[in-house]
C-alpha angles and dihedrals in degrees: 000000000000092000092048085048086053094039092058094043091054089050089051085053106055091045091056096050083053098064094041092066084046094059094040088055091059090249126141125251108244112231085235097061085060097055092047085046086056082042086057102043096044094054087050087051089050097044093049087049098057101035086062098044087057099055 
């Protein structure tokens, strides 16, 4: 379950630098990139969650 967990964090991060450059580019953030960030984050927020309860 910790590798998932850091799997799922590196992916986070990557996204998110993805977005930076965008933003850095002057492009707009498409609608779409803010509902898979709160994906993302809700599926960290799960795994943590259950990896604690089952300790």
């Amino acid at each position: 379950m910790f590798y998932f967990l850091v799997g799922i964090a590196v992916l986070l991060l990557v996204y998110a630098a993805v977005l930076v450059i965008f933003l850095r580019k002057g492009r707009k953030i498409p609608p779409a990139a803010h509902l898979w960030l709160a994906v993302l984050n809700g599926l960290i927020l799960a795994a943590v969650l259950a990896w604690g309860i089952a300790r």
